[in-house]
C-alpha positions as a Markdown table, in Angstrom:
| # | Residue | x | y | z |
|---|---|---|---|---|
| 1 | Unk | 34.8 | 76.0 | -85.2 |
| 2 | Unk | 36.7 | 78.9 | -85.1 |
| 3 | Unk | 35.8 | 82.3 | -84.3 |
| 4 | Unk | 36.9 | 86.2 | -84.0 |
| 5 | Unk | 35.4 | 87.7 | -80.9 |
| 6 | Unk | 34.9 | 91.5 | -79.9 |
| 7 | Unk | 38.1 | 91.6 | -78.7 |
| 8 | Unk | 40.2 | 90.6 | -82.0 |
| 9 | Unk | 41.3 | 87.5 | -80.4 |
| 10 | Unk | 41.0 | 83.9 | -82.4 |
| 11 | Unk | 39.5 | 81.4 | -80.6 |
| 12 | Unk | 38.8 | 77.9 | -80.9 |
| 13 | Unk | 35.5 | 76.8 | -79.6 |
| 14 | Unk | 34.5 | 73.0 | -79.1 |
| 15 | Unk | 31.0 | 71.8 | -78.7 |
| 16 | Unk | 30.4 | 68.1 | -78.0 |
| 17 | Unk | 27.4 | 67.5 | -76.2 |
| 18 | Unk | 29.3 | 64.5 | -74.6 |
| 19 | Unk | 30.9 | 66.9 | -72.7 |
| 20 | Unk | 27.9 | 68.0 | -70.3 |
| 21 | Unk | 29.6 | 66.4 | -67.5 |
| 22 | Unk | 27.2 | 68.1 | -65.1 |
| 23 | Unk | 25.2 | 64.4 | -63.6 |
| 24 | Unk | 26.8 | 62.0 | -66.1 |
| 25 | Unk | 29.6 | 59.4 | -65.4 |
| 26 | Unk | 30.3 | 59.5 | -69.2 |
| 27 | Unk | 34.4 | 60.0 | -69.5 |
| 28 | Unk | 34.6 | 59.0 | -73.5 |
| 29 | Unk | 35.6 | 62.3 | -74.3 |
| 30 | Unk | 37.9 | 63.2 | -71.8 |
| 31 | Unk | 41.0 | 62.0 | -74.2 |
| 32 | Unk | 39.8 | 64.6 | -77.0 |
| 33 | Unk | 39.1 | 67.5 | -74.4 |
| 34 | Unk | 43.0 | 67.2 | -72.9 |
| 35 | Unk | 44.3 | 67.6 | -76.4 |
| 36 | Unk | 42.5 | 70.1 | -77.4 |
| 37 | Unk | 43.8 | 71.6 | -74.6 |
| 38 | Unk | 47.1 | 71.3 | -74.7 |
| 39 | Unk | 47.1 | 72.2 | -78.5 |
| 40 | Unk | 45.7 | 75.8 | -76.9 |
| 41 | Unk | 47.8 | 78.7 | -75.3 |
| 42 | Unk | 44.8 | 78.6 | -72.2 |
| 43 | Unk | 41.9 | 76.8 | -71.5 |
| 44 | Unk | 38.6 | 77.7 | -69.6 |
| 45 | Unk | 36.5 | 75.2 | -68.4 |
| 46 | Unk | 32.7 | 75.9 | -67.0 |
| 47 | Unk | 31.5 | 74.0 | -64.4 |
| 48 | Unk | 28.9 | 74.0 | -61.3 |
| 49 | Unk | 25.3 | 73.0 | -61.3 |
| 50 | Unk | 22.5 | 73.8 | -63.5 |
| 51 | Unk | 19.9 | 76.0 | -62.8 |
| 52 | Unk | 17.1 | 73.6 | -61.6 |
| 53 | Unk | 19.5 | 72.4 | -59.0 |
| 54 | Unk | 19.4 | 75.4 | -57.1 |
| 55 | Unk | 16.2 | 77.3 | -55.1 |
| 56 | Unk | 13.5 | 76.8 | -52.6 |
| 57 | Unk | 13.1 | 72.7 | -52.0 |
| 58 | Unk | 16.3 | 72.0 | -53.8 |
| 59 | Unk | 18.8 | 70.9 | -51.1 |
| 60 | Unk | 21.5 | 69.1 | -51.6 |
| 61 | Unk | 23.6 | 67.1 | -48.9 |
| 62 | Unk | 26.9 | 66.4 | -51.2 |
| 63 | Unk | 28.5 | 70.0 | -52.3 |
| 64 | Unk | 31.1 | 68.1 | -54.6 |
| 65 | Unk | 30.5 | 69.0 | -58.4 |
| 66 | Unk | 28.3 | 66.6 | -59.9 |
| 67 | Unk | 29.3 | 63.8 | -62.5 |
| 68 | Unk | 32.9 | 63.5 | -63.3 |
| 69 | Unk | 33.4 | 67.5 | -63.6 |
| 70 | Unk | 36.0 | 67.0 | -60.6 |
| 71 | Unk | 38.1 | 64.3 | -62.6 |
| 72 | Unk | 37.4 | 66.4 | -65.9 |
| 73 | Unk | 39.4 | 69.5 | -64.0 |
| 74 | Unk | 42.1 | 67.1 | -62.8 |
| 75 | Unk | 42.6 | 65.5 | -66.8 |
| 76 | Unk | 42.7 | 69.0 | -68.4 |
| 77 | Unk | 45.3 | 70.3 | -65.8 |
| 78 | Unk | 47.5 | 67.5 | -67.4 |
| 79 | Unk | 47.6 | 69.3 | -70.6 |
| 80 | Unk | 50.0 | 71.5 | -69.0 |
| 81 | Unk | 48.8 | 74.8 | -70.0 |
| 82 | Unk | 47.1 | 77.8 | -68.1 |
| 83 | Unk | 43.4 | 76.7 | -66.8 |
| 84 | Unk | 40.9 | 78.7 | -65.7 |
| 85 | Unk | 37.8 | 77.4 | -64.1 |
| 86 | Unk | 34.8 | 79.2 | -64.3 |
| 87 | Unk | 31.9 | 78.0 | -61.5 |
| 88 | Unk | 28.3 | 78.4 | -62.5 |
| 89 | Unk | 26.0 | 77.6 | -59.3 |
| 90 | Unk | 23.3 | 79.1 | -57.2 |
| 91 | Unk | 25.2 | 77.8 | -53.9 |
| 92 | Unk | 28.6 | 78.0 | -52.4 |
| 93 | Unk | 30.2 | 74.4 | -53.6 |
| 94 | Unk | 33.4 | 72.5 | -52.3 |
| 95 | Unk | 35.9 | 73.3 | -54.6 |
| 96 | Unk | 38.8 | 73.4 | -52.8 |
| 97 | Unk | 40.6 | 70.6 | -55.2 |
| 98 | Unk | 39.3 | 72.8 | -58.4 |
| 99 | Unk | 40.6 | 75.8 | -56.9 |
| 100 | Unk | 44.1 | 73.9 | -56.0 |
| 101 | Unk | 44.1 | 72.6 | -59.8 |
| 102 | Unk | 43.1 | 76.2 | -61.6 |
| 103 | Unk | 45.8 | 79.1 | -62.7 |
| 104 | Unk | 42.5 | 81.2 | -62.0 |
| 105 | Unk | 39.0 | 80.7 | -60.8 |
| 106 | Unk | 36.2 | 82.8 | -61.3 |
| 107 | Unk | 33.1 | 81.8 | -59.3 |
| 108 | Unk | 29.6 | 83.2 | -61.0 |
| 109 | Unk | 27.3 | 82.0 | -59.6 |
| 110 | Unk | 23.8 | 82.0 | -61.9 |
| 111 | Unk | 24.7 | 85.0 | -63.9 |
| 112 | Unk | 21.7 | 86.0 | -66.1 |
| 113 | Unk | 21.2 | 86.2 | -70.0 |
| 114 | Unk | 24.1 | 88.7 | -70.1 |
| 115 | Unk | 26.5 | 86.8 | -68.1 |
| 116 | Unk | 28.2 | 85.0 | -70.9 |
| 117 | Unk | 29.5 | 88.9 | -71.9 |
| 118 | Unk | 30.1 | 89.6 | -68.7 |
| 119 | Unk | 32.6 | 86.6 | -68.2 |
| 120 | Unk | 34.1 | 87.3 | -71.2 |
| 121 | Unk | 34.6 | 90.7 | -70.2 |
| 122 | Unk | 36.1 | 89.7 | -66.8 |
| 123 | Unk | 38.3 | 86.7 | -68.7 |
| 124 | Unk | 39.7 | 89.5 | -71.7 |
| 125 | Unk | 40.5 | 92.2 | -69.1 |
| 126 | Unk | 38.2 | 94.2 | -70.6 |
| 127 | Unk | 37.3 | 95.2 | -67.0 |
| 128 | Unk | 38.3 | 94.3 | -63.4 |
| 129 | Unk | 36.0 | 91.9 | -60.9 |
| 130 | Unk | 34.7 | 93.7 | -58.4 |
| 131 | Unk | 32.4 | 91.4 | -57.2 |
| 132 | Unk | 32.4 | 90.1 | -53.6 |
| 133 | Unk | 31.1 | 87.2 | -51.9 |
| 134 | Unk | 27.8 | 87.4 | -50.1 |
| 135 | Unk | 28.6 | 83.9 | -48.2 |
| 136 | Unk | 30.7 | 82.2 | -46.2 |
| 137 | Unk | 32.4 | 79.2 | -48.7 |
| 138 | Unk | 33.2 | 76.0 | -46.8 |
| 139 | Unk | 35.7 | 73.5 | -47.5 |
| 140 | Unk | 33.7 | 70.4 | -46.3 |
| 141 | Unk | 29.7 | 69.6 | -45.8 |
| 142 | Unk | 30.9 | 69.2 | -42.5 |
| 143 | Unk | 31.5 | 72.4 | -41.5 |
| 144 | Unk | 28.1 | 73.8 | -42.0 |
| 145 | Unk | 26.5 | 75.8 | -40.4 |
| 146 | Unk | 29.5 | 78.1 | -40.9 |
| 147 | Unk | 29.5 | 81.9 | -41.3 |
| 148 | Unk | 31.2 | 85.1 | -39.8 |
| 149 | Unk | 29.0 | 86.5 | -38.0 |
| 150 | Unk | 28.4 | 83.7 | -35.1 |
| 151 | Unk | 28.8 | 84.0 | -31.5 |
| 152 | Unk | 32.1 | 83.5 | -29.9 |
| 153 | Unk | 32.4 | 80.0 | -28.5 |
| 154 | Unk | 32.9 | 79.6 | -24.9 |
| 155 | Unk | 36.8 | 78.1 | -26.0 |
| 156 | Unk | 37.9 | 79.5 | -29.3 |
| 157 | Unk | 40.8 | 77.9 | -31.4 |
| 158 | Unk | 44.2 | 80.1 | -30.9 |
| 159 | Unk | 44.9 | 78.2 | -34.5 |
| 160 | Unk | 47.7 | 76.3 | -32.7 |
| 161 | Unk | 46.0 | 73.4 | -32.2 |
| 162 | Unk | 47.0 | 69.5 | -33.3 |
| 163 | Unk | 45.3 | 68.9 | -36.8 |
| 164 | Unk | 44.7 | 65.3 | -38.1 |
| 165 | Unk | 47.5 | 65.1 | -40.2 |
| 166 | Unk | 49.9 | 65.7 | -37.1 |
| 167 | Unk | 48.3 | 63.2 | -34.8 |
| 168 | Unk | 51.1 | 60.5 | -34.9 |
| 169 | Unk | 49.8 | 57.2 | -35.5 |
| 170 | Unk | 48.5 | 55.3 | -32.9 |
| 171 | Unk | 48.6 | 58.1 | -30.7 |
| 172 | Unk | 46.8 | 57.0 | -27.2 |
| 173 | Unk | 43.3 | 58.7 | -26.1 |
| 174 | Unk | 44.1 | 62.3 | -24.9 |
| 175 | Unk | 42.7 | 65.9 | -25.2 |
| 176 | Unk | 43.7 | 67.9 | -27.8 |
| 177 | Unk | 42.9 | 71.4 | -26.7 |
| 178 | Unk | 39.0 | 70.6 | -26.4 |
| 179 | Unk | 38.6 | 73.7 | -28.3 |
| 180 | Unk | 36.6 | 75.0 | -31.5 |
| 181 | Unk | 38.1 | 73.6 | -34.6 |
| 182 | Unk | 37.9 | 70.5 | -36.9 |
| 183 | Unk | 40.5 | 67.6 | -36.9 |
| 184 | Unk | 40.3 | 67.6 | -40.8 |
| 185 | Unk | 38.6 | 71.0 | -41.8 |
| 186 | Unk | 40.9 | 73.0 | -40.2 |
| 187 | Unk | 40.4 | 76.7 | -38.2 |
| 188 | Unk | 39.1 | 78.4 | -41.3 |
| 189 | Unk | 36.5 | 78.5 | -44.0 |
| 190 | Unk | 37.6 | 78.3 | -48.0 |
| 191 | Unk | 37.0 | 81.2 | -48.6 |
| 192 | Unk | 35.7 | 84.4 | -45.9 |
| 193 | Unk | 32.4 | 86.3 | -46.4 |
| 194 | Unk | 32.9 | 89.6 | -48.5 |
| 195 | Unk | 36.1 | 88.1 | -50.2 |
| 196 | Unk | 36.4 | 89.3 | -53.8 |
| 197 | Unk | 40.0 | 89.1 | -55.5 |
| 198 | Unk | 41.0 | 91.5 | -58.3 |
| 199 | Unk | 43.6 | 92.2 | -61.3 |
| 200 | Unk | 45.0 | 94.5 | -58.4 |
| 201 | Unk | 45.9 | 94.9 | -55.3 |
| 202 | Unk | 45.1 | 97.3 | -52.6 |
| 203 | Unk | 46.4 | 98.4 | -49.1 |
| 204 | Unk | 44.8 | 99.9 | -46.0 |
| 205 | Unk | 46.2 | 101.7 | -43.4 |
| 206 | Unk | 45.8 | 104.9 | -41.2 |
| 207 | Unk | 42.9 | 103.5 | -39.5 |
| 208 | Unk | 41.2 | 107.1 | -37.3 |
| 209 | Unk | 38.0 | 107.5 | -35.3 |
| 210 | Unk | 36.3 | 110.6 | -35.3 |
| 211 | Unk | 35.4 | 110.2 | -31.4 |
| 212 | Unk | 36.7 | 106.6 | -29.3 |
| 213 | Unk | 33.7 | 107.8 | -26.8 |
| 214 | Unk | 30.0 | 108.2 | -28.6 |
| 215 | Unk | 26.5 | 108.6 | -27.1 |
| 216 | Unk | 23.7 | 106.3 | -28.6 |
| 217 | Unk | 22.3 | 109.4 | -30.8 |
| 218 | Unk | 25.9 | 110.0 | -32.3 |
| 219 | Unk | 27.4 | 108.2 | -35.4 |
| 220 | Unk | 30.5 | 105.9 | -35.7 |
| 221 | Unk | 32.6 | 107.9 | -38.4 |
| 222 | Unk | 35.9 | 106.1 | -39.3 |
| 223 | Unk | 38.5 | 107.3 | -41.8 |
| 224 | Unk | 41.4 | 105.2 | -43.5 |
| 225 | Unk | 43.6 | 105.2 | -46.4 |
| 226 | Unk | 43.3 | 102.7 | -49.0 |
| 227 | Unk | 45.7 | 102.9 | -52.0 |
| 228 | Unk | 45.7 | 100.8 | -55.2 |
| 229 | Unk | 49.0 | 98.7 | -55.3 |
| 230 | Unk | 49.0 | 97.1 | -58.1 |
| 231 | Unk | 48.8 | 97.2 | -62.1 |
| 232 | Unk | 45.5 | 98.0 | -62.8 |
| 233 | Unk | 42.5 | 100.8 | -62.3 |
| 234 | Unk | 40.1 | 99.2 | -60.4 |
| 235 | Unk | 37.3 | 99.2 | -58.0 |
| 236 | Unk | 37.7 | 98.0 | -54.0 |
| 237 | Unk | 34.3 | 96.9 | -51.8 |
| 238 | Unk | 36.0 | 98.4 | -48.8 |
| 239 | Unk | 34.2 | 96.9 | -45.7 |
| 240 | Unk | 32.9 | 98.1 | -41.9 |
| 241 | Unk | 32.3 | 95.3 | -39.3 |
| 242 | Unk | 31.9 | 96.0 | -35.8 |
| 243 | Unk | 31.9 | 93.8 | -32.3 |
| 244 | Unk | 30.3 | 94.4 | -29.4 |
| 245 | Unk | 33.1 | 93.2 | -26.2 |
| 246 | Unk | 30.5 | 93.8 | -23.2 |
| 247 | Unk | 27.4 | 92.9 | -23.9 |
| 248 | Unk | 24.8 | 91.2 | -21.5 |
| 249 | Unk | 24.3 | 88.5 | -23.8 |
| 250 | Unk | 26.7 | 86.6 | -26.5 |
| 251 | Unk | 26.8 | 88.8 | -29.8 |
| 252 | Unk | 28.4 | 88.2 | -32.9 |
| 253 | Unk | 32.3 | 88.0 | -33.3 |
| 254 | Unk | 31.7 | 90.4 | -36.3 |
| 255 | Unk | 28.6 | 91.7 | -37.4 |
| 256 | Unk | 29.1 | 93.9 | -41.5 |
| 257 | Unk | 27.7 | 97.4 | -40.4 |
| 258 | Unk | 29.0 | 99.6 | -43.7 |
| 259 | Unk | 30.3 | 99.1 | -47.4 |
| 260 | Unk | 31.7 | 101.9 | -49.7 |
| 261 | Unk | 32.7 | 100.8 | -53.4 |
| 262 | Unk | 36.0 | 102.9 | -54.1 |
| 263 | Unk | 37.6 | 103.1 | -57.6 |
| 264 | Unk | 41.3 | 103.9 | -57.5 |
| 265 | Unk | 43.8 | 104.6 | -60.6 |
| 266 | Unk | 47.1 | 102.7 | -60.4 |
| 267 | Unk | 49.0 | 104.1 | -57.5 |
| 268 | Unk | 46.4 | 106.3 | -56.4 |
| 269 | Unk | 46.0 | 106.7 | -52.7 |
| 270 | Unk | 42.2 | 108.3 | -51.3 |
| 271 | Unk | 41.1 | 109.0 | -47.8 |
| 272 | Unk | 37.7 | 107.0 | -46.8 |
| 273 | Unk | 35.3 | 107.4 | -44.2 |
| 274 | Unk | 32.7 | 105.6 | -43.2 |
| 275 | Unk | 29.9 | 106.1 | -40.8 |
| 276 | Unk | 27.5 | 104.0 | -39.0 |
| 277 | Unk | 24.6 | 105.5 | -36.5 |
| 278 | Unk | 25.1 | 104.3 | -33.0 |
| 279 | Unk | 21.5 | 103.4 | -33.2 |
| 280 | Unk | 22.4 | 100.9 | -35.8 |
| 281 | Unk | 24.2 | 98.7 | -32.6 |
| 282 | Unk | 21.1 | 98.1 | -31.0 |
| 283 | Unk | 20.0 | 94.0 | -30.2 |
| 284 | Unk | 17.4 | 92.2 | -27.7 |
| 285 | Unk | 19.5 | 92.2 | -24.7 |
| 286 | Unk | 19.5 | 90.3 | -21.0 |
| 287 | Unk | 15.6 | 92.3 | -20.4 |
| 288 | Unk | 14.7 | 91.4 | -23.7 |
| 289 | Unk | 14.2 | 94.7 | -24.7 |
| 290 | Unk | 16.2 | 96.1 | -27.8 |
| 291 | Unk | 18.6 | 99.1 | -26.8 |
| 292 | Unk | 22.0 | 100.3 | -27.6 |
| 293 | Unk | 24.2 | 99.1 | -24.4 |
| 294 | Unk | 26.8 | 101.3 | -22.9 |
| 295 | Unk | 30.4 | 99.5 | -22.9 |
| 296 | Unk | 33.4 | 98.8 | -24.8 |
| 297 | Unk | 33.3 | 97.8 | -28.6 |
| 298 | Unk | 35.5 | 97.5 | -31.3 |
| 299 | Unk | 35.4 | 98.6 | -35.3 |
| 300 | Unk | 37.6 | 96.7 | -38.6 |
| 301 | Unk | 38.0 | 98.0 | -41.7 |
| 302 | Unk | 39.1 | 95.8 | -44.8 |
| 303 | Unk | 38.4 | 94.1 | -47.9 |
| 304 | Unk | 36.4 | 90.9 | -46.4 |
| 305 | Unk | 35.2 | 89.7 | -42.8 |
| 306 | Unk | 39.0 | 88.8 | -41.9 |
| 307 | Unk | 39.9 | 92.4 | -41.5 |
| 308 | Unk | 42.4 | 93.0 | -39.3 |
| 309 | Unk | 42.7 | 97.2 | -39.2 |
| 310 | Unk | 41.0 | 98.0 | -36.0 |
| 311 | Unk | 40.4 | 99.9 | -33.0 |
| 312 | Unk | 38.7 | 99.8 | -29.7 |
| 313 | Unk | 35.7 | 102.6 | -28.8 |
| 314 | Unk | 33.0 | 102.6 | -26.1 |
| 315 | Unk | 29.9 | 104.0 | -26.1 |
| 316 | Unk | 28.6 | 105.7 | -22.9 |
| 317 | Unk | 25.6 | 106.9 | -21.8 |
């Protein structure tokens, strides 16, 4: 049927209850779905997991989309024309190939009763996503566990090393580096913790401490500049994560201490700070005994757990 939305826009809708791909291995109407499509200026296609797939007691061990959703993607990104892929799931899935296929992917997860407005809201430009990941996406099962907060490893990839792909065929039995990283994965995740893309763009920079020496009763305040580069008014989830260098035990590579949402007119540039109470450092250490420990740290600013804006500062006692 057709239809006229909110937004004055005609658009052609298609229901065919043959095309719940979500478990089934039913590809009948694939052919009609592909030209529909590439009789339309764009298509959007939902996929994921329903909702009783995901909660307590509902693991799964394969992360792939269900049914023949995958090879659904790959036939309507023959038609050609813009595709946007729209992920509704309760878990971080492997979507790499989805994401490789898409123009544009917008990941949901289980939105709500209103979250059929919201997406069209997001998909019009009616407003810009702000939204930013509260997990760590993997490209294969066989990266799990993986998230960005884990301790360093005792020999941690340089991202230099040989990958699978460049291991010349029968290659004899040798080291490779004997460091953290997978053959096939590669060094990284799919996608970082805190990631969130937008219609814009936005730049960081000037990156000041108030103090680089603080006492346990004091606060971390950092200032930077973040400026909106791009097109669009829109909002940035600027983030705070902090390291601790000299610890008595292992801690975290990066552990998310602050968050500020920040809207910003095109081209408008604002001065940030945020600030995090010493106190807030504090773990179990070497006595077992939680305490703030004197030594050198450092602090990141940026818009997910990749940051790279930093600066070293100790705390003493």
């Amino acid at each position: 049927m057709a239809i006229i939305n909110k937004y004055g826009n005609r658009v052609k809708v298609i229901y065919e209850k043959g095309l719940n791909f979500t478990r089934y291995r039913d590809k009948t109407q694939f052919e009609k779905a592909v030209q529909a499509a590439f009789n339309a200026d764009a298509t959007v296609v939902f996929v994921g997991e329903e909702s009783i797939l995901s909660g307590e007691a509902h693991s799964l061990a394969d992360l792939h989309l269900k049914g023949v959703q995958k090879e659904f993607v790959q036939e309507l990104k023959k038609a050609g024309k813009p595709l946007i892929v729209v992920v509704m799931a309760g878990r971080p899935l492997t979507i790499g190939d989805e994401l490789d296929a898409a123009g544009a992917l917008l990941y949901s997860f289980h939105p709500g009763t209103m979250g059929g407005l919201a997406i069209a809201d997001i998909l019009f430009g009616q407003v810009v996503p702000s939204g930013i990941l509260p997990v760590t996406f993997l490209k294969m099962v066989g990266q799990i566990p993986v998230y960005y907060n884990h301790n360093n490893t005792g020999r941690p990839s340089n991202k230099t090393e040989t990958l699978l792909d460049n291991i010349p065929l029968e290659a004899g039995q040798t080291s490779l580096g004997n460091t953290t990283y997978h053959l096939d994965a590669g060094f990284d995740p799919l996608f970082p913790f805190g990631l969130g893309l937008s219609y814009t763009t936005f730049e960081y920079g000037n990156l000041k401490l108030k103090a680089l020496q603080l006492k346990e009763d004091d606060s971390l305040e950092v200032s930077f500049t973040l400026k909106n580069t791009g097109n669009f008014d829109a909002t940035e989830i600027t983030q705070l994560y902090v390291r601790n260098i000299s610890a008595s035990i292992v801690r975290p590579v990066k552990e998310l201490k602050a968050f500020k949402r920040v809207s910003l007119k095109v081209g408008e540039s604002r001065e940030v700070t945020l600030s995090v109470p010493v106190s807030d450092m504090a773990f179990f250490g070497i006595n077992n005994s939680k305490a703030v420990e004197p030594g050198a740290y450092k602090v990141w600013v940026g818009g997910d757990s990749n940051a790279t804006l930093g600066v070293d500062f100790s705390v003493i006692k």
